[in-house]
C-alpha positions as CSV (number, residue, x, y, z in Angstrom):
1,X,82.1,120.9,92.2
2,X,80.6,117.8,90.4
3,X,78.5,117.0,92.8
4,X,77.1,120.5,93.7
5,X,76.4,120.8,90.0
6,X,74.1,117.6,90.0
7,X,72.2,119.4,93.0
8,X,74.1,117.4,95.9
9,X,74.3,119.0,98.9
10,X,78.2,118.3,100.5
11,X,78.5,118.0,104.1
12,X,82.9,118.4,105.1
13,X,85.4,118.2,103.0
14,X,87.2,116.6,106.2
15,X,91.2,116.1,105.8
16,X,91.3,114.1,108.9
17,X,89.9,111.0,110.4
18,X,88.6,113.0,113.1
19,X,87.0,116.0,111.5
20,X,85.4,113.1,109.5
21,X,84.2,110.8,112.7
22,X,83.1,114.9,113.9
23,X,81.1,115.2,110.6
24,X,79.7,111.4,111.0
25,X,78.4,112.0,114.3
26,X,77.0,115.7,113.8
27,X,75.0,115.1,110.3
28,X,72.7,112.7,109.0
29,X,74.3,112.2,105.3
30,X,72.2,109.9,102.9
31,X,75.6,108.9,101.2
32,X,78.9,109.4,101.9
33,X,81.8,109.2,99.5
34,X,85.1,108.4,101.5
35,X,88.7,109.2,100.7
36,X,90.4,105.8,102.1
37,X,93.9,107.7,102.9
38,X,93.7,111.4,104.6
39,X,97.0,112.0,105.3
40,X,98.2,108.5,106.2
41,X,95.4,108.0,108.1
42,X,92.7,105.1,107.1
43,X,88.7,106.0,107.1
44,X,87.9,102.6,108.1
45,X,86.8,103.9,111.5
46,X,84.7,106.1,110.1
47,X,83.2,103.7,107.0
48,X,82.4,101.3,110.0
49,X,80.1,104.1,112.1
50,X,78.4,105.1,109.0
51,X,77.6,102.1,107.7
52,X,76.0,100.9,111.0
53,X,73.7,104.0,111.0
54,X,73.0,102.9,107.5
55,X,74.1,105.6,105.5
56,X,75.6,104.4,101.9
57,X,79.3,104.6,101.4
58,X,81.2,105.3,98.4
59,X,84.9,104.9,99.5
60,X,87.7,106.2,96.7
61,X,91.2,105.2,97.0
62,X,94.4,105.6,94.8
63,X,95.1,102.1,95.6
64,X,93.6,98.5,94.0
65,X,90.5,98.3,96.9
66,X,91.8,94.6,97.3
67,X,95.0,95.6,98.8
68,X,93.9,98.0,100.9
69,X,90.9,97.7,102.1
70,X,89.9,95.3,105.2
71,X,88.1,92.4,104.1
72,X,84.7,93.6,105.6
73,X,84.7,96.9,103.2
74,X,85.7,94.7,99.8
75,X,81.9,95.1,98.9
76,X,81.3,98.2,99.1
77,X,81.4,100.8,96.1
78,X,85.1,101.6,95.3
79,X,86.7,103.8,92.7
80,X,90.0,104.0,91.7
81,X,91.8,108.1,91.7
82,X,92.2,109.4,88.7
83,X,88.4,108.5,87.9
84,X,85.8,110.3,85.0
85,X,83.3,112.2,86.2
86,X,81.1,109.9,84.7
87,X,82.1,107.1,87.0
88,X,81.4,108.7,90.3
89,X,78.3,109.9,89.6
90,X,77.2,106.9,88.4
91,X,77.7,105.1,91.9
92,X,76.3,108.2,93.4
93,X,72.9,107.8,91.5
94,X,73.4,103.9,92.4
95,X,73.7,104.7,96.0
96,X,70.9,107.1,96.0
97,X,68.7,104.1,94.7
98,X,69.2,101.9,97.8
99,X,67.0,102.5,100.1
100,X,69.2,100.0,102.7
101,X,71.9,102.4,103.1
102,X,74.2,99.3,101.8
103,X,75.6,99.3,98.1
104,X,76.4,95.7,98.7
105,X,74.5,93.4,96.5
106,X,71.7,96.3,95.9
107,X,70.4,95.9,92.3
């Protein structure tokens, strides 16, 4: 509902890896925010393809991003569930700034 209200247009919700990877491979998404854990199952896979078709990724997680995410993900955009509004749209706006389609070290 946030987003829709700032104008965003959502592609999904997907509740499992694969309707994700589905979504991913279908659609062209400028960003993408990422639950880390649908159901027990990790979105790594799918973090990886978008990111090497250079969409920005936004991953949120319930955990601490150090203790669960792989080592090649620790620089992307995290935020920890419960989360303000606020916080999210901020690193949507950010995300929407980079023109790379890679939060990591964009300005």
């Amino acid at each position: 509902m946030l987003l829709i209200q700032h104008g965003i247009h959502i592609i999904g919700p997907a509740s499992t890896v694969d309707e994700a990877m589905a979504l991913a491979e279908t659609s062209m998404p400028e960003i993408a925010i990422l639950d880390v854990n649908l159901h027990g199952e990790m979105i790594f896979p799918v973090a990886d393809f978008l990111i090497r078709r250079g969409v920005s990724v936004i991953l949120t997680t319930g955990y601490s991003a150090r203790d669960i995410l792989p080592q090649h993900l620790l620089d992307l955009p995290s935020i920890r569930k419960p989360y303000e509004p606020a916080e999210l749209m901020a690193l949507v706006e950010r995300a929407f700034a980079c023109a790379d389609g890679e939060l990591a070290g964009c300005a």
